[in-house]
N, C-alpha and C positions, 0 to 999 in steps of 0.2 A: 472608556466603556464601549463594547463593539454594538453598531445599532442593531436593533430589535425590529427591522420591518418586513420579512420575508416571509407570504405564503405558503402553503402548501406545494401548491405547483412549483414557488421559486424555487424551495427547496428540493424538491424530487428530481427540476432538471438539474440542478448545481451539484446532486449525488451523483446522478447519472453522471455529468460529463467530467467527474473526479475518477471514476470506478471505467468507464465506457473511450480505451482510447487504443492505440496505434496496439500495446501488450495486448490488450484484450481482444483487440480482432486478429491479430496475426497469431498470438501465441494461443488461440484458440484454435485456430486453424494448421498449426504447425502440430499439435494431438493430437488432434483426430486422425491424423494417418497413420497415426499408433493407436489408438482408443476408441478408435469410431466416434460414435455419439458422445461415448464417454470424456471424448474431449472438451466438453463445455463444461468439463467441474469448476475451473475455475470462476467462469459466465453465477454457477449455481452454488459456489463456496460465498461468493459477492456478494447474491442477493440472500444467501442466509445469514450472512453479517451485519445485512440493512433491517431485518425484521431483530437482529436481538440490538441491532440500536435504537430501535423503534421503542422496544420494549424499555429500552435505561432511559429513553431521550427525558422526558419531563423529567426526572430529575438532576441529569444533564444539564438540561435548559435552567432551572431553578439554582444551579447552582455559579455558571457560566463561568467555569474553569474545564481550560482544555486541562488534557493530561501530565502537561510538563507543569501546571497550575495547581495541582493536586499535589503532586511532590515538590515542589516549591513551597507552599503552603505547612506543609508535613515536615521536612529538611531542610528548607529555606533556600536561598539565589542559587548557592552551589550545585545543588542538586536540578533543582529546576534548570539549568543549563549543562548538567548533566543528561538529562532524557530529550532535550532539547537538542544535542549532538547526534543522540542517539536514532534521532525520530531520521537524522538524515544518511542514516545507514539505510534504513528500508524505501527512502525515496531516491537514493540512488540506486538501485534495484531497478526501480521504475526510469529511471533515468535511462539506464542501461536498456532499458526493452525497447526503449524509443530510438537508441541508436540503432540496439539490432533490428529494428524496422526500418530504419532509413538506408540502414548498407544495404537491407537487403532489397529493395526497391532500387537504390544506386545499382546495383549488381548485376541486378535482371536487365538493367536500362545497357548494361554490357563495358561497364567503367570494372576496372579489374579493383581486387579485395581492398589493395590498401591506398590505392585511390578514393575510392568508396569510404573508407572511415575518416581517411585527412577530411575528403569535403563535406560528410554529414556532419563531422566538427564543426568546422567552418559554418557552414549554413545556420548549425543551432545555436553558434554565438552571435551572428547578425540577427537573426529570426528572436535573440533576448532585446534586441533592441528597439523594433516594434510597439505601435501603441498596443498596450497591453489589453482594453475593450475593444479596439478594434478587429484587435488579433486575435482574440478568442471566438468572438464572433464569426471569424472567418473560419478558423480551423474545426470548428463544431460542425459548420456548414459543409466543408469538406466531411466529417465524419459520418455525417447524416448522407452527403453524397453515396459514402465508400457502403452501407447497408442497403441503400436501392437499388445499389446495380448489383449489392447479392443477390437481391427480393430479384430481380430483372433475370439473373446469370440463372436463378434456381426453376422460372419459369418457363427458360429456354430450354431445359432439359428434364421437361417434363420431373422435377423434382420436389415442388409442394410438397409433396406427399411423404417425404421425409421428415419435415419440418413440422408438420402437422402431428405425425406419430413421434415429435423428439422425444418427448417423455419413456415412453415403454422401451423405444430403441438408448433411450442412456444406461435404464435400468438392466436391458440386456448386454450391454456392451462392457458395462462397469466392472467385469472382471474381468477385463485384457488389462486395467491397473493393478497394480501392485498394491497391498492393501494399506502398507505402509507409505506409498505415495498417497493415496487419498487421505488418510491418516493426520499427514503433515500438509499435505496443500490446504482442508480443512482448517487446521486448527491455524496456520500461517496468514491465511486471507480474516477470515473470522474475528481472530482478537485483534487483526488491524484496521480494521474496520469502524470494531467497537471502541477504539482507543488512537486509532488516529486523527491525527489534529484536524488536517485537512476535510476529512469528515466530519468532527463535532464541531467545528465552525460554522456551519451552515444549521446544525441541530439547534445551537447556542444564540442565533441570528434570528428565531424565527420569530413571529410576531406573538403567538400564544403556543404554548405548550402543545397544543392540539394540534397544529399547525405542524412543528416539528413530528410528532408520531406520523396523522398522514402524509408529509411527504418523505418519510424512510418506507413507509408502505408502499408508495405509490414508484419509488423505485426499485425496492427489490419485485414490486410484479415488473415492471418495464424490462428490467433486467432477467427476470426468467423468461420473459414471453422473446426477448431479443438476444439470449445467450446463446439459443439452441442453433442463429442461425446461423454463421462460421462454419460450425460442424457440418450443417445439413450440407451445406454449399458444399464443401472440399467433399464429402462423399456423395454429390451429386454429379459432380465433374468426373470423379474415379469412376464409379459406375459407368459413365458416359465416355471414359478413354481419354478423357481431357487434358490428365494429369502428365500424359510421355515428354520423356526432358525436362522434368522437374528437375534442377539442381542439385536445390537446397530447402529442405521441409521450412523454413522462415519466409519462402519466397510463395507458398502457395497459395496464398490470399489473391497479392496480385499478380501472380502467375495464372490463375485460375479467371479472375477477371480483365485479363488482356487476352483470352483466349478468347471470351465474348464479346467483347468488343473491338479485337482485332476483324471483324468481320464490316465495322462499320467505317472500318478507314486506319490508316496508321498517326494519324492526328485522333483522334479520339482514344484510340491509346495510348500515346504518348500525356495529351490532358489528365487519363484518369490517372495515371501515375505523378505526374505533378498534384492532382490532388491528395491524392495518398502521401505523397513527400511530404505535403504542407500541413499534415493533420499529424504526423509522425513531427514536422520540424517544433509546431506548434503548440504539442502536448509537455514535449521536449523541455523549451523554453521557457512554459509556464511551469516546471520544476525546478527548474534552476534558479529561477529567479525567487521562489519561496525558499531554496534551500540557504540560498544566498541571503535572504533575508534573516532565514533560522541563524546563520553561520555570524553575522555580522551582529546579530544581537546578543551572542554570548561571547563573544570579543571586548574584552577589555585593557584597552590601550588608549595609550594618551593620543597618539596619533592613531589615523581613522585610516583601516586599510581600502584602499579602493577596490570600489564594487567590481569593476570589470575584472580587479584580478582575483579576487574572491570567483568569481564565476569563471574565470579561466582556471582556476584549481579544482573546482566543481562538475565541470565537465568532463577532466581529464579524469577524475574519480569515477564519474560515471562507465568513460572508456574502457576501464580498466576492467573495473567490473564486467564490462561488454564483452572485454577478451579473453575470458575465463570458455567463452564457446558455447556457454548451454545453450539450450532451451530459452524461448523467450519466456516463459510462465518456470521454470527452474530457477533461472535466475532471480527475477522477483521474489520467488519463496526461500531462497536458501538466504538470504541476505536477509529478509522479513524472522527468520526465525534467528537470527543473532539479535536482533532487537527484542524480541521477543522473549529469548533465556536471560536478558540482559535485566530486563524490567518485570519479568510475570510475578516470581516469588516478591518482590517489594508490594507491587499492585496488589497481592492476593492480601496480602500482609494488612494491608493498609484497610481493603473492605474485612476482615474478619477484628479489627479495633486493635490493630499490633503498630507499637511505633519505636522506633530506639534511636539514641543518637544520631547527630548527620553521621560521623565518620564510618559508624557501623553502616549505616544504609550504605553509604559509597561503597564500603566491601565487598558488603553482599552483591551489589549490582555488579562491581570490576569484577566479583569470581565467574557470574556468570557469564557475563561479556569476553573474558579472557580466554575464558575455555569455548565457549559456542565459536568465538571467531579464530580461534587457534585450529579447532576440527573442520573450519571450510576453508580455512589454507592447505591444511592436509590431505583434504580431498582434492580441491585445486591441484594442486602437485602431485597428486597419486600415490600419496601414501599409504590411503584406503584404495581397495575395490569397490567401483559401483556406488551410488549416492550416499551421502555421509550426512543425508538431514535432519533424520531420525535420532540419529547419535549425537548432532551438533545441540539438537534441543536439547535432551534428556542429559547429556550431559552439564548444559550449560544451568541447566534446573537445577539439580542434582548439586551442583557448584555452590550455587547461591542458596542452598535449602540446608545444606552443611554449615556452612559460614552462618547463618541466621540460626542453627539450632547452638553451636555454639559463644555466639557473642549473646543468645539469648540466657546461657547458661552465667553468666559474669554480667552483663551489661543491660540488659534492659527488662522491663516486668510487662507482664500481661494487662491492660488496661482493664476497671472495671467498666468503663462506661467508654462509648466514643461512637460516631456516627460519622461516618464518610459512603456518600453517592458511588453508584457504578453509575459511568463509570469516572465522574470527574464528584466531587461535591461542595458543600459548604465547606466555612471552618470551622476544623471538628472541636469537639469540646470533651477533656480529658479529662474524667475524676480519678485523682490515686487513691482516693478515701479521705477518713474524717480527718486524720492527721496532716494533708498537703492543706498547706497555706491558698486561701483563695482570693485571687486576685486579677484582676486582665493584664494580658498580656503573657507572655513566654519569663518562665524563669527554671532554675533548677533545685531541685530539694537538697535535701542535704544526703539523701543517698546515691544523688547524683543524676538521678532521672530526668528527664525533658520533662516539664512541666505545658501544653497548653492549655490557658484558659480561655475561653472566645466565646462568640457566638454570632452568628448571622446578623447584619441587620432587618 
């Protein structure tokens, strides 16, 4: 049973530095040279995912089942280490963004490309090795560093005053996106938010209910009042000319902050790039090592694979991912949205009182998973033009929404009664009518239906 002792406060910084890391300052900052202000959507998709967790969290909390607990609960172990795989599709995403942050810091540092990816490898497999409180501690500290020398870079250049108007200038800038990219970064960030683990962990931790809602509150303001400023910075630099010989748009965080503090010496450039490495290695290795966690706990072998090489096949996933090119905020999302076509139709299912067989739930989940991951290979390789993320979802919906309308037509009936939490909840409790046999425990009628009977203690 996971302890119940966490404040408010604990909880809004433990959202923060889950949501607030190496992707979110760099790949905020790598948009805005495309979008202006509008670059902080992602900063502002975040903290609208934390107010509708805010909004599920008590019953979140009451129920204290993460996501893969919900469909474990509903399908049983299969299943439940089925979304349990799955959750580590969208945390390799993030994985990936951590690389693309550390090559591109390697990079600027003047170590050629694939130099740059062996040793940010490298670095993020020793960097798992690290006391894990220690090291968080330190790379937060770094990350709090790498925001004041924005605050610092934006007062140099007479640039407050961007930051202060972020608001009206997103709102003006917000049509140089595409409306189908806001569209998908939106719904991408949003339901991962509200359903990912890593997040209802700390909801599920808190000491009272109450506790839980304010500190989802108390970060998505943190997170608004601090998403704008990436953006303001890279167009306070542009403004200012600061930006000539930029590279590579991944690089303008700390391209743009070795521009101001190249002035106080070439050791204190050099420092703030080593701090930026170690909040990029840091981020890094605290996902691998939960991935690795996800990974070894749905491993069922007589003999025990070792951790290290579980994490050496983890990273190399992450890589992989990395070398696909996009975008750091791209990447994130296209990978978040196969998870997402994988799992939504079963989740929706689940909150509107629909339940069917394990093997059918598997179906339904493989069609959409097959198809959402099969259209970002395609895109990957170019089979499409132009982003394929829009398609990857709808189709991978659309997948699973088929499959579910037909195995509903044969295999399973609509529930009269049933009660499941957004977004995790009790166990639910299934009436088929006056004729199903009542009794505790899971059994099957004789028309073949899953029968649960339960109830909370």
């Amino acid at each position: 049973m996971m302890s119940r002792n966490l404040n408010f406060l604990h909880i809004a910084a433990l959202l923060v530095s889950a949501s607030y890391g190496i992707g979110f300052l760099f790949g905020s900052g790598e948009l805005a040279l495309r979008l202006g202000m509008a670059g902080s959507i992602y900063a502002m998709a975040t903290a609208t995912g934390m107010v509708f967790l805010a909004l599920f969290s008590r019953r979140l909390w009451s129920s204290g089942m993460q996501i893969w607990d919900v469909f474990g609960r509903a399908y049983g172990a299969k299943m439940k280490n089925s979304v349990a795989l799955l959750s580590l599709i969208w945390m390799a995403g993030v994985l990936a963004a951590q690389i693309h942050g550390s090559v591109a810091i390697l990079k600027l540092a003047g170590l050629p490309a694939g130099l740059s990816y062996a040793l940010s490898l490298t670095l993020l497999l020793a960097a798992c090795s690290l006391n894990l409180r220690l090291a968080s501690k330190l790379f937060s500290l770094c990350l709090v560093a790498s925001n004041l020398a924005l605050l610092y870079a934006l007062s140099n250049v007479d640039g407050l005053h961007l930051y202060v108007e972020a608001v009206p200038l997103f709102m003006q800038d917000v049509h140089l996106a595409r409306p189908y990219e806001l569209f998908v970064t939106m719904v991408a960030i949003v339901f991962l938010v509200i359903t990912g683990a890593d997040y209802q962990q700390f909801v599920i931790a808190a000491r009272r209910p109450i506790d839980a809602i304010l500190g989802c509150l108390l970060a998505a303001g943190f997170l608004f009042l601090t998403g704008f400023l990436p953006a303001a910075a890279v167009l306070a630099a542009r403004q200012a000319g600061m930006l000539n010989g930029l590279a590579d748009a991944k690089q303008v965080i700390p391209f743009l902050l070795m521009q101001f503090t190249g002035r106080a010496g070439t050791g204190v450039s050099i420092g703030l790039l080593l701090v930026l490495l170690s909040a990029a290695l840091g981020s890094g290795a605290a996902i691998i090592r939960a991935m690795t966690a996800a990974l070894a706990s749905t491993i069922s072998t007589k003999r025990q694979v070792p951790h290290s090489l579980l994490m050496l096949i983890i990273t190399l996933a992450g890589a992989i991912v990395a070398a696909r090119g996009q975008a750091i905020i791209d990447t994130m999302v296209a990978v978040n949205i196969v998870y997402i076509a994988s799992i939504a139709v079963l989740f929706i299912a689940l909150q509107r009182g629909i339940v069917m067989l394990p093997q059918a739930a598997q179906f339904i989940m493989g069609a959409g998973f097959v198809t959402s991951l099969g259209l970002y290979f395609a895109g990957w390789i170019g089979f499409f033009a132009g982003r394929v993320e829009l398609l990857s979802l709808l189709s991978g919906l659309i997948s699973s929404a088929a499959v579910l309308v037909v195995i509903g037509l044969t295999r399973f009936k609509r529930l009269s009664q049933m009660t499941i939490p957004i977004p995790t909840g009790p166990i639910v409790r299934l009436q088929l009518g006056s004729d199903a046999r009542q009794e505790d425990g899971p059994h099957i009628t004789k028309d073949g239906t899953k029968n649960l009977e339960s109830q909370t203690g």
